[in-house]
N, C-alpha and C positions, 0 to 999 in steps of 0.2 A: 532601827532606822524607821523611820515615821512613814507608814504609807501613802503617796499621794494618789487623790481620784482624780478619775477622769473628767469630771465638774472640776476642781481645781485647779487643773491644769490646762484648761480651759478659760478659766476666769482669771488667770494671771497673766496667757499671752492677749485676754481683751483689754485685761489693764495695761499692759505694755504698750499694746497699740492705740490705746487711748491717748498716754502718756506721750507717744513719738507724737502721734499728729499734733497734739495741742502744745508743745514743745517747738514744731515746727511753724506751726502757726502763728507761735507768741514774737519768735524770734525774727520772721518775715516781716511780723506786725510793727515792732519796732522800727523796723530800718523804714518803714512807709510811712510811720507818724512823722519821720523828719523829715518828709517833704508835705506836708499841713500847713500850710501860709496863709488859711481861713481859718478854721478852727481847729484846736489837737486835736480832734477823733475825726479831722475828715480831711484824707490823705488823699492826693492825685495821682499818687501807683501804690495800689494795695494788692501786692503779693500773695496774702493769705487769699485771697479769694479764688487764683489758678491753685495754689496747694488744696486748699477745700475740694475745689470742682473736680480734681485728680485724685484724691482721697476716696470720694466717693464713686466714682465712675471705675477706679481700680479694685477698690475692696467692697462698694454696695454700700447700701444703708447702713451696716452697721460701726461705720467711719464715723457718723453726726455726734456721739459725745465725745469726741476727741475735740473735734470744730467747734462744738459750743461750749467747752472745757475752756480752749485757748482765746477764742473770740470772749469768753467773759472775765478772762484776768487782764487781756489787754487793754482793754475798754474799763476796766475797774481801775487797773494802772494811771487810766487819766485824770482820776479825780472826780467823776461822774460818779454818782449814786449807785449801789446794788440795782436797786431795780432799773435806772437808765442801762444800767450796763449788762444785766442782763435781757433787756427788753432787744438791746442792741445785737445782742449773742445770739438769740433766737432768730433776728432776719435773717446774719451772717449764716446761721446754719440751714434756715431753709433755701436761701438762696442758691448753695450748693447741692442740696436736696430735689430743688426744683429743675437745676439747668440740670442733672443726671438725667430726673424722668422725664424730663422733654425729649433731650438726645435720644434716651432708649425709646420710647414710645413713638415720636415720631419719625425718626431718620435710619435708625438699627444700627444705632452709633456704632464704630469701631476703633480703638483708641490710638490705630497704627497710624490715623488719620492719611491713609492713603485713598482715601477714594476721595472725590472730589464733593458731595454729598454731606460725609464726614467731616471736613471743611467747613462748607458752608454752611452746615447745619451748626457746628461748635461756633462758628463766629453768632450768627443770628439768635440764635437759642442761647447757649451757655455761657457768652460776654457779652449780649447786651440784651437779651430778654431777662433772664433770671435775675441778673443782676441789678435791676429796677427794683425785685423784693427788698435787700438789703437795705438801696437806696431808701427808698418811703418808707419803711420800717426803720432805719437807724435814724433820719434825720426829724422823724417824727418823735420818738424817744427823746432826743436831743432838746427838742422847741416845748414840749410835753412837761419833760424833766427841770426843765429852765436852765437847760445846759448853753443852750444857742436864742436870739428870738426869732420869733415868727418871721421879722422883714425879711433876714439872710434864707429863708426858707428854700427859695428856686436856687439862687447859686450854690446852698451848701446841697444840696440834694443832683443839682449837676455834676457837681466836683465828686461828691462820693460815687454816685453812679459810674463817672469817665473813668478814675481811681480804680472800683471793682473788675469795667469792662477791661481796663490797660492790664491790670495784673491777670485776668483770668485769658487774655491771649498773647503774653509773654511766658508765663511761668507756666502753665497746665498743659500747653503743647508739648513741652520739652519734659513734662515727666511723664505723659503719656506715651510719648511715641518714646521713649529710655526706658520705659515698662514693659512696652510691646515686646513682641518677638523680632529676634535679632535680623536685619534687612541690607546689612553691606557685609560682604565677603571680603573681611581686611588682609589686605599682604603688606609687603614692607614698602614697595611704591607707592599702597594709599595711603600707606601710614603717613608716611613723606608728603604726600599729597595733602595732608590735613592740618599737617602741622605748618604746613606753607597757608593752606587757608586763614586757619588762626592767628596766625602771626600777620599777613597779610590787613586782616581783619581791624586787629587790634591796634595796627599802627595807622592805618588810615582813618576808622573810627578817635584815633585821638586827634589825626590832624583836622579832622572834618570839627569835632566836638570841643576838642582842648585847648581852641586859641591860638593855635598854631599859627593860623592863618586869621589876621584882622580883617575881616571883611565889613564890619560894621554893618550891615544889611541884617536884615530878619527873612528869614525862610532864602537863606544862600543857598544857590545851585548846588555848593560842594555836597550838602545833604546826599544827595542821588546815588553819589560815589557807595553808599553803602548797596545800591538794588546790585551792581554786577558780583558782592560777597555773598548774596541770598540765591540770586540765579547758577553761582557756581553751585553752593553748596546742595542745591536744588536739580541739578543736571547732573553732576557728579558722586553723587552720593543718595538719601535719602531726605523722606519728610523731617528725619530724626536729626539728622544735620545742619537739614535749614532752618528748624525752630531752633537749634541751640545757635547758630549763626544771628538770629534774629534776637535772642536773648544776652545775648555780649554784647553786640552792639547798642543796644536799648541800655542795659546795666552803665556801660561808659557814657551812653550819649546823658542820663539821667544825673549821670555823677558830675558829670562836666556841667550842665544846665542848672544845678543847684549850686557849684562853685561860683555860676553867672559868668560862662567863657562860653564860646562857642556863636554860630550861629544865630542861636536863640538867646544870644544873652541882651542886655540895654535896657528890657522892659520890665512889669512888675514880675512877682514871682510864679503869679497864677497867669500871667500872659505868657510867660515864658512857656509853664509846665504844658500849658492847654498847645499852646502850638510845637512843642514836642515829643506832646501824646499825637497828635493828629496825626503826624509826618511818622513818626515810629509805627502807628497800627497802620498807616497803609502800607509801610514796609512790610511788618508778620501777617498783614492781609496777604499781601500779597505772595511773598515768599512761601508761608502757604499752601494758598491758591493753585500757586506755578509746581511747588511740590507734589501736591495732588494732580496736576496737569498730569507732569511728566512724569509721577510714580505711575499712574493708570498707564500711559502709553508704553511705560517701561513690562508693566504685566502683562498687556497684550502683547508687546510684540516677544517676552518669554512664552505667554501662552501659544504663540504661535510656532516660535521654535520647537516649543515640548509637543505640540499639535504635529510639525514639521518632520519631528525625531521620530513621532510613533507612528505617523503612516509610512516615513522611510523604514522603520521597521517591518512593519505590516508589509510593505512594498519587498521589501527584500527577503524575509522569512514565509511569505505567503506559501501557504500549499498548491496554489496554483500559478501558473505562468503568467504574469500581470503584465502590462506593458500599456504604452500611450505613444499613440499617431499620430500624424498629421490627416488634414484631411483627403489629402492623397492615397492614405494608406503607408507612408512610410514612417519607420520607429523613429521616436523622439528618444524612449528610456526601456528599459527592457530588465526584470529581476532575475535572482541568481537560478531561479527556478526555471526562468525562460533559458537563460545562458545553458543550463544542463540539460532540457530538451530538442532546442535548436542544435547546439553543439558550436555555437558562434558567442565571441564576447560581446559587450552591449558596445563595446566601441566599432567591433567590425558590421553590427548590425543598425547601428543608426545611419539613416538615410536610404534602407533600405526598406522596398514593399514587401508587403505582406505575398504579393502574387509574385513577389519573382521566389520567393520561396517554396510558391507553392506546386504539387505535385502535375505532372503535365495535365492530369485530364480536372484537373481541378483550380486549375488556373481563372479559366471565365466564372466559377463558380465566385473565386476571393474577388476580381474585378468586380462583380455585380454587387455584393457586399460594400466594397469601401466604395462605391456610387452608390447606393443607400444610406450609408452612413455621414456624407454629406450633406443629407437634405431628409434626416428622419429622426425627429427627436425618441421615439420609443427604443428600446433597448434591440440590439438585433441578434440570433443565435443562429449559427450555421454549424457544419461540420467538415472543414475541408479536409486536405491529404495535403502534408509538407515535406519537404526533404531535407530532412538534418544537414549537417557540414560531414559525416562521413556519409553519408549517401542512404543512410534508413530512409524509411518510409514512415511520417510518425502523422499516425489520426490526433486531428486536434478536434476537442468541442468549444466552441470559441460564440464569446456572449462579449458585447460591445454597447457601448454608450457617448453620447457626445459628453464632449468636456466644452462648457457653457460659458461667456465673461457678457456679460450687459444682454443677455439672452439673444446671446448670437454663437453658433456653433464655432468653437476655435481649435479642435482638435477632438481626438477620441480616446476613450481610457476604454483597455479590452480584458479581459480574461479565458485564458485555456485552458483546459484539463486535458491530458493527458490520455486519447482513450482508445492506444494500439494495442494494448493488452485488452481490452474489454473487446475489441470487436472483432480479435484473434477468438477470443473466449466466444463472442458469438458468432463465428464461423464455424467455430469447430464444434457448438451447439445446433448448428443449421446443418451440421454435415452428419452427425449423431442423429437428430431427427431424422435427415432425409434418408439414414441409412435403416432407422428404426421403423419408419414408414414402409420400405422395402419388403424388409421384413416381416411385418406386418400385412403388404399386398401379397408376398407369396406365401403365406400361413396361411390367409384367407383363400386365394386360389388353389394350395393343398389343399385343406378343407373342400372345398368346390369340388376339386378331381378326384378327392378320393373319394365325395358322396356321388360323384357319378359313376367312378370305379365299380365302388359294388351295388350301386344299381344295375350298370352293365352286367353285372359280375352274377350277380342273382337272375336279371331277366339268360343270359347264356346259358344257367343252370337249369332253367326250364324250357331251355328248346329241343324238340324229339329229333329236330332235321337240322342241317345243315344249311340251310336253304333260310329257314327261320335265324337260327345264328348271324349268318351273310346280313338278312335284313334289321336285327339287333344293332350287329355294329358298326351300320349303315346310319343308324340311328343318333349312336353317339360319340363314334368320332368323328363327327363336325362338331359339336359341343366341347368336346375333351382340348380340340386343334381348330378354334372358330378363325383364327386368320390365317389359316394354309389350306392348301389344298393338299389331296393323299387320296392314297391307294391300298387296298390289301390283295397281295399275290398269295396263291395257293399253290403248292405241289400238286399234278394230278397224278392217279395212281401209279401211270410210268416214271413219276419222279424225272420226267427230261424236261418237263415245260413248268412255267409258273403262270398260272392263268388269273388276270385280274377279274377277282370275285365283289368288293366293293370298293369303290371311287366316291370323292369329293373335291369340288373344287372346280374353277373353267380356267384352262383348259386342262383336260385330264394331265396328271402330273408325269404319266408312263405309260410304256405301251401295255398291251393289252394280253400280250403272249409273249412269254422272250424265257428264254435257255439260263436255267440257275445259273451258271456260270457268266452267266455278263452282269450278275451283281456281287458287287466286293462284299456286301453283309453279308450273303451267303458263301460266298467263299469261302470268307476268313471266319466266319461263326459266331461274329458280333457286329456291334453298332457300328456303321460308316457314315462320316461327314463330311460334307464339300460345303464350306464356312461360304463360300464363296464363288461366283463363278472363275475359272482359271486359276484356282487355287488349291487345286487337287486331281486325283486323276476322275473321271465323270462314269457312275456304269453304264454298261452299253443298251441299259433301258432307256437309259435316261436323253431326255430331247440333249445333243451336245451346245446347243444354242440358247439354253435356259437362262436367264438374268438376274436368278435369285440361287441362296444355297438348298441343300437339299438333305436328310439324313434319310439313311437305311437303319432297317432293324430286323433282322434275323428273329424268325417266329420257331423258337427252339421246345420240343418235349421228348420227353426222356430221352436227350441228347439227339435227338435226330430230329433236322430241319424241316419244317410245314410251310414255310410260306415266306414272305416278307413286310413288312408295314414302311413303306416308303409317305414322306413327309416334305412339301416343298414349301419356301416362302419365308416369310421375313415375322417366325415366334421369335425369336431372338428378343426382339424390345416390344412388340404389339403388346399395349397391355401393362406394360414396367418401363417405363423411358427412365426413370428412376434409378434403379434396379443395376448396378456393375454387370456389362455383357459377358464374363466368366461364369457371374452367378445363374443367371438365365440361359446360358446354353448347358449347362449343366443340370439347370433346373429340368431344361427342356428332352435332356435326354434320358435322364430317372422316367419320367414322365411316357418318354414313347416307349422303353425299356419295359416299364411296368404296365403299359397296355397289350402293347406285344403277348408278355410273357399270358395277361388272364387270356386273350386270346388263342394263345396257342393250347393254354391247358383246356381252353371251353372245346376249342376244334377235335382236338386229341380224345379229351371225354367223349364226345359224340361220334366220332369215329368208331374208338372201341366199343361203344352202348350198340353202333349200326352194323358192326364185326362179330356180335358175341347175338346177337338178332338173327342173324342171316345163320350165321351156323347153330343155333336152334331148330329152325324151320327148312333148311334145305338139307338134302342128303350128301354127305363128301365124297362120294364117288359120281356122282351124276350130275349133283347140281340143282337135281329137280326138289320140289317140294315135298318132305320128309311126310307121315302118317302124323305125328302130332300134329301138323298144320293143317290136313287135309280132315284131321276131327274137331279141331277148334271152329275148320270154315265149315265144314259141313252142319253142326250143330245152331253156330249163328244166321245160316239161310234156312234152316226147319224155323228157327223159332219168327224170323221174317215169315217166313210162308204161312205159319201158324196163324200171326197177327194178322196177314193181308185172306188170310181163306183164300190161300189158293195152292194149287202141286209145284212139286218139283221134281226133276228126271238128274239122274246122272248118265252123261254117254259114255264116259269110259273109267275106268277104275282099273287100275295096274295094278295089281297087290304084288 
């Protein structure tokens, strides 16, 4: 089997399409030489020249040997010389050549001819600019050739001209927009519908054209009857319609006009044809024309539905709660989004305000909003509190805009987000912080107390007396308790009295001498607290008429009680307002706990150091001062006497 190439296969669908066109062109050609009533090669409707101009405008330049193919056997057909006739074949094909690139160049042709542009521009450009080529080139051929002479010059160059323009906006409309992309959505009513047109059409077309009616008159009113087939077809259908409605009617009104019936019959034959092209193009002018009208208004108002369909999409799909006011403030529309966070249908919620929705204390907030919105073209964002239909509480963030007609405010379009979760999330971020801050003031106050701790803690470990100690922690428990006032009670040696040894604070917090036993700390052998005044039983140190609470604390070592650290006044919050009052009284009583306890162990130390002193240097039977003492002192006043030069005496010496 013979291999074919791709060049070949190539070069035989150009000759096919060569062959249709100039096939189509010879046989159009034909039927237009037999209406030539001036000379055989110059017809008053020439067909090939809308197949030309459709030729090319559908498949491009490379259509023009097809056109000059058939435009040279027709025109050879008449007896005309080779060269007339192809002198002739070459207008024929630039002429089609020409009215393409005008359309493409200057208008952005489109073949659907629905824009109104498209139109105008095919009428002006493509049937009667170009078309002038043909003319002055065929007719000049003709007078040239000595086909025609020079006198007929002007009428046969009219007649060919009118002939090119008539056929290139009868025929070229109806293969363009039949080439286009499909533009009516047929069912079987429009079917019905068309075939009524057509029929319609073709019967009135025969009475208007066929004699039917003898009216004897030239340019009979009954002509018109064809505009309401063009306007149908034109309203109801497409561009594609009404050039084929305008090409039937034309094809009968031509047939009838050449039988010499009709209307335009009684006169010669070029009077005839000329005042049956006039009336016929202002018909496919027009029908046209109105075509283009009513296709564009017909795409806008689709555009506007598809416009219409995607923002009710948008509207209803929207991630956020969309909706539009009046400018009262009450809903006109409301989306499915708003419907699931209100918890109301948009039917029960139109005509309702935004403020009666809104939560009580955010009520004057929405009122002051839609009186802004009123009378403020900038976009406005608020955040009020609304209350669903089951009674939530839902935070909206709500952004608003006027909705505009002739730049006058006629409403307002809003949008809400959703943001009880978010400010749930930031409360309980605000409660985290404020509890982490807490925490962070009593770290740092630990810190604080315990660098004064063992500051205390150190200066106690160098005191020889008791007395130094007292003024130690005289020192810093008003630092340690800087918003109370306090006390430290001491056991004296008869262990019956508790004598206040350091105080802080106006007015003194306790008495001054009182009996262990009228304080419950000592009592019971730990900390006691009166949170409050009349909220517990009061020790009987204690003023009964005090206005603040008070803590005791039992100054314990090696299990036997030293003293007390009483604490009065409002540590509780001084200092932490912050701060949970469990954590703080808690805090507060580690705190006198762990003062107490260095206290009692600094007191007790120095105690046994002034216990374990004294019986050194005194004797346990008498009391008196033992001989170690009496040779340490004796030695230290020789070596004074020594430095000062001067004697010393003793008076008595008891060995």
């Amino acid at each position: 089997m013979p291999r074919v190439e791709a060049g070949s296969a190539f070069s035989i669908s150009s000759a096919l399409l060569i062959a249709i066109i100039a096939v189509a062109y010879f046989v159009s050609a034909k039927l237009g030489l037999s209406l030539a009533p001036l000379h055989r090669n110059v017809s008053l409707v020439w067909p090939p020249t809308g197949i030309a101009l459709a030729a090319v405008l559908l498949l491009g330049y490379r259509a023009w040997p097809g056109i000059a193919l058939g435009a040279f056997l027709i025109n050879a057909s008449t007896g005309v010389g080779p060269a007339v006739a192809a002198s002739i074949a070459v207008g024929n094909t630039l002429e089609a050549l020409a009215g393409a690139y005008l359309l493409r160049r200057l208008t952005g042709f489109r073949e659907s001819l629905e824009r109104l542009q498209d139109v105008l521009g095919f009428v002006t450009l493509g049937a009667a600019a170009s078309t002038t080529v043909s003319a002055t080139i065929g007719v000049a051929s003709l007078c040239l050739g000595g086909a025609a002479p020079w006198s007929v010059y002007g009428d046969l160059w009219w007649q060919w001209w009118l002939g090119d323009a008539m056929g290139a906006l009868f025929v070229a409309p109806v293969l363009l927009t039949w080439a286009s992309r499909h533009q009516v959505t047929w069912s079987l009513r429009r079917v019905g519908e068309a075939a009524a047109l057509l029929a319609l059409l073709a019967v009135v077309s025969q009475l208007v054209f066929g004699g039917w009616f003898a009216t004897g008159a030239i340019n009979s009113p009954l002509g018109f009857a064809i505009f309401p087939f063009s306007i149908w077809a034109a309203l109801r259908f497409s561009q594609r319609e009404a050039a084929t409605t305008t090409l039937i009617a034309s094809a009968i009104a031509i047939w009838d006009t050449a039988r010499q019936v009709g209307p335009f019959a009684g006169q010669t034959p070029t009077e005839r044809f000329l005042l049956l092209q006039a009336f016929m193009g202002v018909v496919a002018v027009t029908a046209l024309v109105l075509g283009a009208a009513i296709g564009g208004r017909r795409r806008v108002e689709e555009a506007l539905q598809q416009s219409e369909w995607r923002y009710r999409e948008l509207f209803e799909n929207a991630t956020l709660m969309v909706y539009t006011a009046d400018l009262h403030g009450r809903f006109t529309s409301l989306n499915k989004l708003g419907e699931k966070i209100t918890g109301y249908t948009r039917e029960e919620v139109v005509g309702v305000s935004l403020a009666d929705l809104a939560a009580p204390a955010h009520v004057e907030l929405v009122r002051r909003m839609i009186a802004r919105q009123a009378v403020e073209e900038a976009p406005i964002v608020y955040a009020p509190e609304i209350l669903a239909k089951d009674g939530r509480t839902v935070a909206l963030e709500v952004s608003t805009r006027p909705i505009t007609e002739a730049g006058r405010a006629i409403g307002v379009q809003g949008m809400a987000r959703d943001i009880t979760k978010r400010r749930q999330t930031e409360a309980a971020l605000e409660e985290a912080n404020r509890k982490l801050t807490a925490w962070v003031n009593e770290l740092e106050a630990r810190t604080r107390q315990t660098a004064l701790l063992n500051e205390m803690g150190d200066l106690l470990q160098s005191c020889l007396t008791t007395e130094e100690a007292y003024a130690a922690i005289g020192a810093f428990t008003p630092r340690l308790f800087p918003s109370e006032s306090g006390a430290l009670g001491v056991l004296g040696p008869s262990r019956n009295l508790v004598e206040v040894v350091v105080s802080w604070g106006d007015p003194p917090p306790t008495e001054q001498l009182f009996a262990p036993d009228r304080c419950w700390a000592l009592r019971r052998g730990r900390a006691y607290r009166v949170e409050a005044p009349g909220t517990g039983l009061v020790c009987g140190h204690v003023d009964p008429s005090l206005s603040t609470g008070y803590l005791c604390v039992p100054m314990m070592a090696h299990g036997e009680p030293l003293g007390v650290l009483h604490l009065q006044g409002g540590s509780s919050r001084a200092g932490h307002p912050d701060q949970p009052p469990e954590l703080l009284l808690e805090s507060h009583r580690r705190l006198a706990v762990t003062v107490a306890e260095h206290i009692a162990v600094a007191l007790a130390n120095l105690r046994l150091r002034e216990s374990l002193r004294s019986q050194s240097i005194l004797d346990p039977l008498t009391g008196l001062f033992n001989r170690r003492y009496m040779e340490e002192t004796l030695a230290l006043e020789l070596a004074r006497a020594a430095r000062g030069e001067r004697a010393i005496g003793i008076i008595l010496l008891d060995l």
